[in-house]
C-alpha positions in Angstrom: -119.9 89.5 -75.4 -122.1 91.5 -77.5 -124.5 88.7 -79.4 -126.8 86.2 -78.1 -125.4 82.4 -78.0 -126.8 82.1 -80.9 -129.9 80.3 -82.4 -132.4 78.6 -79.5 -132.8 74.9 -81.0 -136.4 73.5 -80.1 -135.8 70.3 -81.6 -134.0 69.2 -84.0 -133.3 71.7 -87.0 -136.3 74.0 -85.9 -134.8 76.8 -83.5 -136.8 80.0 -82.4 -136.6 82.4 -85.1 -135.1 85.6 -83.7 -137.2 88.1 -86.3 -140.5 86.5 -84.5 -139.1 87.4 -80.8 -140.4 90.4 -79.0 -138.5 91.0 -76.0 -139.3 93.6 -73.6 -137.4 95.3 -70.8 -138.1 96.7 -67.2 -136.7 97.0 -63.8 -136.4 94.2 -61.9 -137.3 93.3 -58.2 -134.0 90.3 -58.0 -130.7 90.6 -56.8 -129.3 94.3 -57.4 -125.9 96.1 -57.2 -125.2 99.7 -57.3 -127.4 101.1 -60.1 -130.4 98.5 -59.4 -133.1 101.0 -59.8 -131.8 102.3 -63.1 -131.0 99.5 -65.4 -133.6 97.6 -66.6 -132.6 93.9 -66.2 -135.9 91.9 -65.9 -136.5 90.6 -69.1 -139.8 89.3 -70.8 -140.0 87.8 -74.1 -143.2 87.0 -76.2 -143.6 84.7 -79.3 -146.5 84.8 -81.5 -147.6 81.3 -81.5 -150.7 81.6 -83.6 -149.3 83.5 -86.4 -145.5 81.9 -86.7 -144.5 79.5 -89.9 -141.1 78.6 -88.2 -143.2 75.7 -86.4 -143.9 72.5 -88.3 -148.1 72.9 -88.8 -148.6 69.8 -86.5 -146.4 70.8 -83.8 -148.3 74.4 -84.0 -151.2 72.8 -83.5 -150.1 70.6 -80.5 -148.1 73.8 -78.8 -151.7 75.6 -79.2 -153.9 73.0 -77.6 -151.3 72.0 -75.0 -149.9 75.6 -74.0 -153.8 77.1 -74.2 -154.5 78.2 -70.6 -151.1 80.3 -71.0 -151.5 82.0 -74.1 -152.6 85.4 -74.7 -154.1 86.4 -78.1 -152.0 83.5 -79.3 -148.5 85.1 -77.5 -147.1 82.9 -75.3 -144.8 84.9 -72.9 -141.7 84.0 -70.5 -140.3 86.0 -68.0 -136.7 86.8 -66.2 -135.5 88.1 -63.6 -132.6 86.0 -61.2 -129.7 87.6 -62.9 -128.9 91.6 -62.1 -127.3 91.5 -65.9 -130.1 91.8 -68.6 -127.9 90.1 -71.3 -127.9 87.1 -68.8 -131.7 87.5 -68.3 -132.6 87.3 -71.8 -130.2 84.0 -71.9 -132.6 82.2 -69.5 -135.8 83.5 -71.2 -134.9 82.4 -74.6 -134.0 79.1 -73.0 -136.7 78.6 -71.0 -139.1 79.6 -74.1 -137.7 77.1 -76.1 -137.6 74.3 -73.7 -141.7 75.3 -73.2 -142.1 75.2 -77.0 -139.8 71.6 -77.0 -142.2 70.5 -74.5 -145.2 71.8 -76.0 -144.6 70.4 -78.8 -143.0 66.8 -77.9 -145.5 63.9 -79.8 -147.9 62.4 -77.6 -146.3 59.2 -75.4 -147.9 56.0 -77.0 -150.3 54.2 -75.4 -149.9 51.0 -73.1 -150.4 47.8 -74.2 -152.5 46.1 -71.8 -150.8 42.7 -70.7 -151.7 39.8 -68.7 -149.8 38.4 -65.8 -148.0 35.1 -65.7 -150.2 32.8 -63.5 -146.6 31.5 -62.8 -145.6 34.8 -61.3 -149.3 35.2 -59.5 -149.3 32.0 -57.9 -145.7 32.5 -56.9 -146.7 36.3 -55.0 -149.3 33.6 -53.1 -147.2 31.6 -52.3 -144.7 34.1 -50.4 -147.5 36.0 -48.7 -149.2 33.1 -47.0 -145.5 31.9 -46.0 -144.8 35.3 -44.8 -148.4 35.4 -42.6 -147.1 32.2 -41.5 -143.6 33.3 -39.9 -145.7 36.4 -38.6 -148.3 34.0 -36.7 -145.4 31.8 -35.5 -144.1 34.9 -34.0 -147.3 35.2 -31.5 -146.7 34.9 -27.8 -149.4 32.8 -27.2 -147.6 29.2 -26.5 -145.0 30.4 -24.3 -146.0 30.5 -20.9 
């Protein structure tokens, strides 16, 4: 397998755009096998949040406000290192970047609607609790001597 598995959906027809990616390579501290301290498996990649156009503007601008304590200059960065093979290593960084960005990006949950309880349904928790206390006081030694 020589490619990557090919373009890193976000959410629905946007994907990361693989010109925009800088991935960097170094030796990793993980799992190793014979050559550990030669190859370079740990993987980092960095995206350019601030200056990309493959980001809807309003999504951009939601990734930026929600992703801001992580961002450097605008980069946003991920980081891999479980695997000893780098092409697997780059597989979960791409991954994990773009289920960040999904997440950064996801629209805002609406907000609750405050709604009133049933009286029916209040009255009926009462109801139970003071029959409840009831069984519990019946349960008291105090009658049997």
């Amino acid at each position: 397998m020589d490619g990557m598995s090919g373009p890193y959906v976000i959410r629905g027809s946007v994907s990361l755009p693989e010109a925009e990616l800088m991935w960097r390579f170094s030796r990793s501290g993980g799992p190793g096998g014979q050559h550990v301290n030669t190859s370079d498996s740990q993987v980092e990649l960095r995206f350019d949040l601030a200056k990309t156009e493959a980001l809807p503007p309003v999504w951009k601008e939601r990734a930026l406000a929600k992703l801001g304590g992580r961002l450097v200059d605008g980069i946003v960065s991920v980081r891999a290192s479980e695997h000893r093979s780098q092409w697997r290593n780059r597989e979960t960084a791409a991954v994990r970047l773009a289920s960040l960005l999904a997440e950064a990006t996801a629209p805002p949950p609406k907000p609750r609607r405050a709604t009133r309880i049933p009286r029916g349904i209040n009255e009926r928790r009462l109801r139970e609790k003071k029959q409840r206390s009831d069984t519990k006081r019946g349960r008291t030694g105090r009658d049997w001597g």
